[in-house]
C-alpha positions as CSV (number, residue, x, y, z in Angstrom):
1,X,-10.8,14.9,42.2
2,X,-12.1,17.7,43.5
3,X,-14.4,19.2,41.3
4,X,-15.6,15.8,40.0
5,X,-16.3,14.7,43.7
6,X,-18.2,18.1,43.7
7,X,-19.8,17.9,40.7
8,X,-21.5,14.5,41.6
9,X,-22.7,15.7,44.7
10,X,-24.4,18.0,42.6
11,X,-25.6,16.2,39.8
12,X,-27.4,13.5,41.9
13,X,-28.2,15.8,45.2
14,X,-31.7,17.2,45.4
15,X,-32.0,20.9,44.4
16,X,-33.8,23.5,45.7
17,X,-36.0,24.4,42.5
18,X,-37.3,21.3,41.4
19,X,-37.3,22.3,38.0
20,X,-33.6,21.7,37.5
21,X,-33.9,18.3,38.4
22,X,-36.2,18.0,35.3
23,X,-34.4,20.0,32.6
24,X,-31.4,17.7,33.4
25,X,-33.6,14.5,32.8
26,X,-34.9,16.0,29.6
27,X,-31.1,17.0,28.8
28,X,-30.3,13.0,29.7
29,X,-33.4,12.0,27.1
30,X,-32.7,14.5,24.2
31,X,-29.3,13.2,23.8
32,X,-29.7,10.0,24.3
33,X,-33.0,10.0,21.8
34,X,-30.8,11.8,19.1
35,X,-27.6,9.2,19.5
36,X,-30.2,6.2,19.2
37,X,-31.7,8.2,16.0
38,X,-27.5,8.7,14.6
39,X,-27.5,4.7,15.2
40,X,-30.4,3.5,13.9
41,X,-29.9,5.6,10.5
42,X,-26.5,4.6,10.2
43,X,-26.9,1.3,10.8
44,X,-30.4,1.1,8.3
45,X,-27.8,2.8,5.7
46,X,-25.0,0.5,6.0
47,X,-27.8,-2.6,5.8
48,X,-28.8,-1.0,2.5
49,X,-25.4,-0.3,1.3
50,X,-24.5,-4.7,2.4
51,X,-27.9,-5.6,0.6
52,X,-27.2,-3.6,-2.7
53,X,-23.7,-5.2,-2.3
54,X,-25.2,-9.0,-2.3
55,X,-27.4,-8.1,-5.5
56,X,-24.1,-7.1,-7.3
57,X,-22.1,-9.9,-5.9
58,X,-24.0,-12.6,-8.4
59,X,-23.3,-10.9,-11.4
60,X,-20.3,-8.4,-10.7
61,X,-17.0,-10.5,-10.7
62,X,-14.6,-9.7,-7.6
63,X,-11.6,-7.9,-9.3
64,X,-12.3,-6.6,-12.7
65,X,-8.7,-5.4,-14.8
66,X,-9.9,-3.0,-17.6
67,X,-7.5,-0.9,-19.4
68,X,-6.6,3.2,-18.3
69,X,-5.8,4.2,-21.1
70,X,-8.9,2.7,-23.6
71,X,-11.8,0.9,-23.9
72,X,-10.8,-2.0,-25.3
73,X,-7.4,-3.9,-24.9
74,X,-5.3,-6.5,-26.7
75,X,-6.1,-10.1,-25.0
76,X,-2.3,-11.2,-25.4
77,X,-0.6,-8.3,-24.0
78,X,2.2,-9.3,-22.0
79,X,0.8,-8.2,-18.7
80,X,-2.4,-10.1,-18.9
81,X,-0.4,-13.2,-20.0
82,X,1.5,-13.0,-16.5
83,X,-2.0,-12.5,-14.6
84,X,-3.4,-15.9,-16.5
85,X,-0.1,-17.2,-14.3
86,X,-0.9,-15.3,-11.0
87,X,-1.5,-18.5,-8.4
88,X,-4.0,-16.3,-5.9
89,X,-6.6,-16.5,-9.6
90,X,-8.7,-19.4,-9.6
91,X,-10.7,-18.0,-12.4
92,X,-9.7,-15.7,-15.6
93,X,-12.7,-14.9,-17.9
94,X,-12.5,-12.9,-21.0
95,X,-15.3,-10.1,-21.8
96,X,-16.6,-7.9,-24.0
97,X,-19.1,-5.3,-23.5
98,X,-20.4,-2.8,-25.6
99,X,-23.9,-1.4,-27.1
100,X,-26.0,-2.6,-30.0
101,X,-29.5,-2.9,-31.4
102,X,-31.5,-5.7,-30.9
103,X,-34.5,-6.2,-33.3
104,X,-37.1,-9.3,-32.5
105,X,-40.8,-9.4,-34.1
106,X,-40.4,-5.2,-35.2
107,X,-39.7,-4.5,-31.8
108,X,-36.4,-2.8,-31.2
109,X,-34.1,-1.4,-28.4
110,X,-31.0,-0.6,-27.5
111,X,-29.3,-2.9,-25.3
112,X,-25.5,-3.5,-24.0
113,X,-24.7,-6.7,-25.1
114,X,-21.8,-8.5,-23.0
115,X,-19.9,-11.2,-24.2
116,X,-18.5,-13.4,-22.1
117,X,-16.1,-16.6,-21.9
118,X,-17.5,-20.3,-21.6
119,X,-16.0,-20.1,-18.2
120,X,-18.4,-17.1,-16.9
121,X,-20.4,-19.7,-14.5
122,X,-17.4,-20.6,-12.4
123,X,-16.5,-16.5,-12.3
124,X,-20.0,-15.5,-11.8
125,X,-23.4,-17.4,-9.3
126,X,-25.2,-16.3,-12.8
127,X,-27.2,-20.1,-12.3
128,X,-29.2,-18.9,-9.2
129,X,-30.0,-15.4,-10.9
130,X,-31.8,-17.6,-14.1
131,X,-35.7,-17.5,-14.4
132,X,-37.1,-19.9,-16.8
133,X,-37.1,-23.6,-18.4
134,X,-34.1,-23.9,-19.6
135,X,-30.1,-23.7,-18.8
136,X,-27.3,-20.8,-18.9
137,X,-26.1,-21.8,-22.6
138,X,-23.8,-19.7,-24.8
139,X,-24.1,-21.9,-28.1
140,X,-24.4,-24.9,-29.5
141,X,-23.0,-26.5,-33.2
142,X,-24.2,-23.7,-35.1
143,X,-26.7,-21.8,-33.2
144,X,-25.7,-19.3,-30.7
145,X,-27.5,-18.3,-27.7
146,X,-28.5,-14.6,-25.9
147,X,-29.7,-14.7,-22.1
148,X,-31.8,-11.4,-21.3
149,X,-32.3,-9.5,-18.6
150,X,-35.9,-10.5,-17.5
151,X,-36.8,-6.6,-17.5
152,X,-35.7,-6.1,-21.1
153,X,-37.7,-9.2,-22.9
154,X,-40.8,-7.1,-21.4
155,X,-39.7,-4.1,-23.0
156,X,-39.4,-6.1,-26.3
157,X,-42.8,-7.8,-25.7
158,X,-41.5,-11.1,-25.3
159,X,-41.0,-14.3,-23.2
160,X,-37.9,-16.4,-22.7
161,X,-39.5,-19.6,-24.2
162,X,-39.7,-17.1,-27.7
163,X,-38.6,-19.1,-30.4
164,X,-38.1,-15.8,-32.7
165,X,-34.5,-15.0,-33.6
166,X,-33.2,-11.6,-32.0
167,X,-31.1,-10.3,-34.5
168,X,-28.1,-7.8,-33.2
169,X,-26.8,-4.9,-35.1
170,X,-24.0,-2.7,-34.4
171,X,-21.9,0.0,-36.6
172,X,-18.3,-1.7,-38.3
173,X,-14.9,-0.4,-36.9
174,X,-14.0,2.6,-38.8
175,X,-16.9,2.9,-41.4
176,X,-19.3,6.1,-41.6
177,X,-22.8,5.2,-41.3
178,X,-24.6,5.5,-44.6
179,X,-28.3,7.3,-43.9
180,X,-29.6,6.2,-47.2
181,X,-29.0,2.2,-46.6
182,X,-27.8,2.2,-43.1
183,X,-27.5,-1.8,-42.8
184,X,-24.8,-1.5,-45.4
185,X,-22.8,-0.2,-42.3
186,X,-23.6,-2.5,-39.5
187,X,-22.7,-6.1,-38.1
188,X,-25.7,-8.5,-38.0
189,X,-25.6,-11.3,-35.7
190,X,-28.4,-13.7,-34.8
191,X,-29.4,-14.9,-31.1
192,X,-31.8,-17.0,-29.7
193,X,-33.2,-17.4,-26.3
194,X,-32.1,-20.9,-24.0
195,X,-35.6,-20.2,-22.5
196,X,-34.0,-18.3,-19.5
197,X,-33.6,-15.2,-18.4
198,X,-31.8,-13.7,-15.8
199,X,-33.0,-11.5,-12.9
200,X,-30.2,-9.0,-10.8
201,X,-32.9,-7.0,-9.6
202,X,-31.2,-4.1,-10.4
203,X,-32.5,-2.0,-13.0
204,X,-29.3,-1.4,-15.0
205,X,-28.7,-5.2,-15.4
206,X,-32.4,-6.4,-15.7
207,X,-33.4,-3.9,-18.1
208,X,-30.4,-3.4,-20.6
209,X,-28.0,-6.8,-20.6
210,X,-27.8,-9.5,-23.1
211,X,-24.8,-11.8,-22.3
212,X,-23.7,-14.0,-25.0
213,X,-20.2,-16.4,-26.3
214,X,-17.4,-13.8,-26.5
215,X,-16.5,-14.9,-29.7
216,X,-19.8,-13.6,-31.3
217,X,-19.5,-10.8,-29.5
218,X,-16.3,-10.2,-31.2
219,X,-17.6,-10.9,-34.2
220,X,-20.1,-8.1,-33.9
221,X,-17.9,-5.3,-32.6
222,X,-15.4,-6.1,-35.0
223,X,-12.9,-6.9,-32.5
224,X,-11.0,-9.8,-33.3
225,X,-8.4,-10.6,-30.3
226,X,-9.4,-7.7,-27.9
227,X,-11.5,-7.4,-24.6
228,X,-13.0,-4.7,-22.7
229,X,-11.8,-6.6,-19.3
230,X,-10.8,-9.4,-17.8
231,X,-12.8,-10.6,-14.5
232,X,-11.1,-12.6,-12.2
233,X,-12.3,-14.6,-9.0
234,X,-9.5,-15.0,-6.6
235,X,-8.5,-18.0,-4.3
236,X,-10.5,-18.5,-1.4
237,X,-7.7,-18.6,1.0
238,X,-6.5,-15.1,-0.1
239,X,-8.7,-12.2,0.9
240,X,-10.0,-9.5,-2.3
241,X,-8.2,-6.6,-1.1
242,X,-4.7,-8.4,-0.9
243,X,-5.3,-10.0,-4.0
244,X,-6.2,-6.3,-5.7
245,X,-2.8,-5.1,-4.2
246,X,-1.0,-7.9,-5.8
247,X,-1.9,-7.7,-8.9
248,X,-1.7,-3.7,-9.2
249,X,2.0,-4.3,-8.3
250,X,2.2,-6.9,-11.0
251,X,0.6,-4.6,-14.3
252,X,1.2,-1.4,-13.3
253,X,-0.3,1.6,-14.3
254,X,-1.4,0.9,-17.4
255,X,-4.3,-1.0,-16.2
256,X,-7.3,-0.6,-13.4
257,X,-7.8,-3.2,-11.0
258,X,-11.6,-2.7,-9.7
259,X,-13.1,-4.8,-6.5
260,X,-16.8,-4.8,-6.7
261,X,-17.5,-1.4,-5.1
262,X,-15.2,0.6,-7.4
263,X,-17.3,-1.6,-10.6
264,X,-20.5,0.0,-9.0
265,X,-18.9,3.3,-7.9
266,X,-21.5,6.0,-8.9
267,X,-24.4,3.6,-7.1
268,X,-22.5,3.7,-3.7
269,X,-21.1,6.9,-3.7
270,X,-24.6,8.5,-3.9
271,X,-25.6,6.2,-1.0
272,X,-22.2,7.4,0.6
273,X,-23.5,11.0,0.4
274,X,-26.9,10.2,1.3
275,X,-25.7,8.6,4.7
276,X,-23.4,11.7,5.5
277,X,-26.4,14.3,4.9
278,X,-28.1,12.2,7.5
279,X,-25.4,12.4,10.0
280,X,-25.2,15.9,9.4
281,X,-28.5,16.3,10.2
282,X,-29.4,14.6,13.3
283,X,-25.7,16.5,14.4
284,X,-27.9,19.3,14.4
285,X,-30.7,17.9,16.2
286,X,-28.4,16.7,18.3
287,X,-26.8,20.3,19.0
288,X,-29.9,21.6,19.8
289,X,-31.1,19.1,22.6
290,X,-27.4,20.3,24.4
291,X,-29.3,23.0,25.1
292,X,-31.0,21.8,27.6
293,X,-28.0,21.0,29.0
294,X,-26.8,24.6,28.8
295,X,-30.3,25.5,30.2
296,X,-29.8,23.3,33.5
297,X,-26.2,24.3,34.0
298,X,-26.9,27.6,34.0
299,X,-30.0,27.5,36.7
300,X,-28.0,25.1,38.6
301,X,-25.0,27.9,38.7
302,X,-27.5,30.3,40.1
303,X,-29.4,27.9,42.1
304,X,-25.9,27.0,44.2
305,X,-24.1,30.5,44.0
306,X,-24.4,30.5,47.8
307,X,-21.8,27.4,47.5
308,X,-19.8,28.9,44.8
309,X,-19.0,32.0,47.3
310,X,-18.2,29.3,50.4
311,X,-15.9,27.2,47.6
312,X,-14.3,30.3,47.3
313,X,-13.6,32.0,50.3
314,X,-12.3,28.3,51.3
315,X,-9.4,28.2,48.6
316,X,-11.4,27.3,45.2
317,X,-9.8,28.6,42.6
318,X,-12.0,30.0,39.4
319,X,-10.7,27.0,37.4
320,X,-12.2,24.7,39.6
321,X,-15.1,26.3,40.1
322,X,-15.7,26.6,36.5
323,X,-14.8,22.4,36.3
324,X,-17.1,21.7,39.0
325,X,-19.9,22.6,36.3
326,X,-18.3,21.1,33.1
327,X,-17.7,18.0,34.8
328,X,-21.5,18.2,35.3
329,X,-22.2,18.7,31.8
330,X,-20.2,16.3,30.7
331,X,-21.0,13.8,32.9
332,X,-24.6,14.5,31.6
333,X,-23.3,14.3,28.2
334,X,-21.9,10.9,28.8
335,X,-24.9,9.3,30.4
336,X,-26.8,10.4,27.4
337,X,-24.6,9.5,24.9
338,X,-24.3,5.9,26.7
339,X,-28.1,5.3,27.2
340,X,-28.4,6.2,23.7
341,X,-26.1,4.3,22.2
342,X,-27.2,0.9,24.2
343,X,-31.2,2.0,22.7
344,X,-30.0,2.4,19.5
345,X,-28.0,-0.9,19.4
346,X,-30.9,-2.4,21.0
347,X,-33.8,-1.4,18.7
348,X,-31.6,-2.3,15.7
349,X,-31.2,-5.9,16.9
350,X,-34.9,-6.2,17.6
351,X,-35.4,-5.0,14.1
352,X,-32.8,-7.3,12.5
353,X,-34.3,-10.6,15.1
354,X,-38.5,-10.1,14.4
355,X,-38.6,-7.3,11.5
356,X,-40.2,-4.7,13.4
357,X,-40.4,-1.9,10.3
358,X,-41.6,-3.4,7.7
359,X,-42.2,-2.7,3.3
360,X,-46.0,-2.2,2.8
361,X,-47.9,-5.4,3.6
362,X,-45.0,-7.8,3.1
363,X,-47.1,-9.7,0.4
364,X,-43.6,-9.8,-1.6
365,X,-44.5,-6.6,-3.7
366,X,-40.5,-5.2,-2.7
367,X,-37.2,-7.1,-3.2
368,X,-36.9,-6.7,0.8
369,X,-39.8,-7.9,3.2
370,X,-38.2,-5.1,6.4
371,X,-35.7,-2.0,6.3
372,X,-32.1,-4.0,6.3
373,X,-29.8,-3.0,9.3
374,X,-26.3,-3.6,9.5
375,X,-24.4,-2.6,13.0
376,X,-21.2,-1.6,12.6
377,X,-18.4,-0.5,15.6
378,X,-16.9,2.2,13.5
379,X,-20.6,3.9,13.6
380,X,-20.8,3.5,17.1
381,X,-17.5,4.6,18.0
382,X,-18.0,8.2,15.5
383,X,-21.4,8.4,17.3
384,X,-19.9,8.3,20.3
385,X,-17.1,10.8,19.6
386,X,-19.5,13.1,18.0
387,X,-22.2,13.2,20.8
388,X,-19.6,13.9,23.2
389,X,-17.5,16.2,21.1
390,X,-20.9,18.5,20.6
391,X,-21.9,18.0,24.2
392,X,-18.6,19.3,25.7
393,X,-18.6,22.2,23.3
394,X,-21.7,23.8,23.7
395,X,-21.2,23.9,27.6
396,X,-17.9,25.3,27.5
397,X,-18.8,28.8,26.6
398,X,-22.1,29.4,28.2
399,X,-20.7,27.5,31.8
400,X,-17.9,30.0,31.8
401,X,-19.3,32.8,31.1
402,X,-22.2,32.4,33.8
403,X,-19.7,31.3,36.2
404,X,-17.7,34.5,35.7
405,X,-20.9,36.5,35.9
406,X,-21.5,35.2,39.7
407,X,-17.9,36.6,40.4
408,X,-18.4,39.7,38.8
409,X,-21.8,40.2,40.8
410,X,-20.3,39.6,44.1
């Protein structure tokens, strides 16, 4: 109690050079500036990580089982049978998905072609994601049907509304391909358009998928009874995660069960990286304003060595003496690390409530009108841990060693 009761008194006393009074308030702004900065980035990373998240979350199924071993997997295996009976699966859907050529009016481009059961609507909110006149259809009597990706009917020069067939090629299962007459060697299918097209607004989707029936699908990859993976929408009473868990128990290793982050992991983990760099970065910054800190600790020491010799001739040990001036430091730390903290979570609510930062003019030209923001504790709680972990750090040294120095100059 001692040293913090003296460390108070000096913190908030008046001092005789004014100018310690202002290093400390610059100290108490650089930290708490750099901890609302650690906030506000985290928070504007985690709101685009969330808003990627929703784009997937209409196309991307929530568990996907696909096999570890290979590509493709039997449809009747044992295992899968016993996940058809799995009571926490509302929805088991059938796929296949694999590349081909597609060919409509001499335009041509590879394209990933996904074939999918007639149950993909109840799996999938593929209905709100559809652009167009007409309905999600996969076939009909003898026609079957191909939705784009809105990006890729561009690239072919086409609309939705096209009558054209789109005719799909793609090599047959264990035949080399013969240069001289290379159609000899490839599955033909033929496709038309329900006069929709479907819009993820993600690149990878918009620009390369064609989702179709899985039975012509199979048909064109020459895979008769097989699937790439099953994707499965789990009971709404049963949370992802425990449903994942289950069902790893249940097929073993022999399979992969992915939850919607793991389907998109390359996407995330960059964003994961990207996030980091920043925290590293601003740690830095952060570092730096401690030095003002440092700065004010150490004219403060000088400024009250008079008090440092009384403290001692009355008892003070040099432990104490050397905590009166951490505690200062720290308590400095603290303030700084609070008042930032209650900015940062402040300016990210005002930006979440009227938009503050915004994309361009907002005249719709971005998927995203402002910069997203998500607030989350476990950002708080490492920015607080880090501030103060850097703050009480980079006093320790420099506060012992000038405290020392008074004794050895006496």
């Amino acid at each position: 109690m001692f040293p913090y009761f003296i460390a108070k008194r000096y913190l908030f006393s008046k001092k005789s050079h004014h100018a310690i009074n202002i290093i400390s308030g610059v100290a108490v702004c650089g930290i708490a500036i750099a901890t609302a900065a650690l906030i506000c980035i985290l928070s504007v990373f985690n709101g685009f990580q969330d808003m990627v998240a929703g784009l997937f979350t209409s196309f991307d199924p929530e568990l996907k089982v696909v096999s570890a071993q290979s590509k493709y997997m039997a449809a009747d295996e044992k295992e899968l049978e016993a996940l058809k009976q799995l009571e926490i699966i509302d929805v088991y859907s059938e796929t296949i998905e694999d590349n081909a050529l597609v060919v409509v009016n001499n335009r041509q481009r590879m394209v990933t072609v996904k074939g999918v059961s007639d149950n993909f609507t109840e799996l999938s909110s593929i209905n709100d994601l559809l652009l167009g006149d007409g309905v999600f259809e996969l076939s009909a009597d003898v026609i079957d049907y191909g939705i784009f990706g809105s990006s890729l009917l561009t690239q072919l020069g086409v609309r939705a509304d096209v009558n054209a067939p789109f005719e799909l090629y793609a090599p047959r299962k264990g035949e080399k391909l013969d240069i001289t007459n290379p159609l000899e060697n490839l599955n033909n299918e033929q496709i038309f358009s329900p006069k929709v097209s479907f819009m993820v607004k993600q690149s990878k989707y918009d620009g390369n998928y064609v989702i179709t029936s899985l039975p012509l699908a199979r048909r064109l990859f020459d895979r008769q009874g097989y699937v790439t993976a099953v994707e499965l929408k789990v009971s709404e009473n049963v949370s992802v995660s425990e449903a994942k868990s289950k069902i790893e128990k249940l097929i073993g290793d022999k399979y992969k069960v992915l939850d919607r982050y793991e389907q998109q992991e390359d996407t995330f983990k960059v964003m994961k990286i990207e996030k980091l760099i920043s925290y590293i970065f601003l740690t830095f910054i952060l570092l730096i304003a401690c030095f003002n800190i440092i700065g004010s600790l150490t004219m403060l020491i000088i400024d009250k060595k008079n008090d440092i010799y009384t403290l001692r001739c009355l008892g003070a040990t040099e432990r104490q003496l050397e905590s009166i001036f951490l505690l200062e430091g720290r308590i400095v730390a603290l303030v700084g690390a609070v008042a930032g903290i209650v900015l940062g979570v402040t300016l990210c609510l005002l930006q979440l409530q009227f938009g503050l930062i915004r994309f361009g003019n907002g005249d719709g030209a971005y998927i995203i009108d402002t910069y997203p923001v998500s607030i989350k504790i476990t950002d708080i709680v490492l920015v607080f841990v880090t501030v103060l972990s850097v703050g009480f750090l980079s006093i320790w040294y420099p506060c012992v060693r000038a405290v020392k120095g008074l004794k050895k100059e006496k």
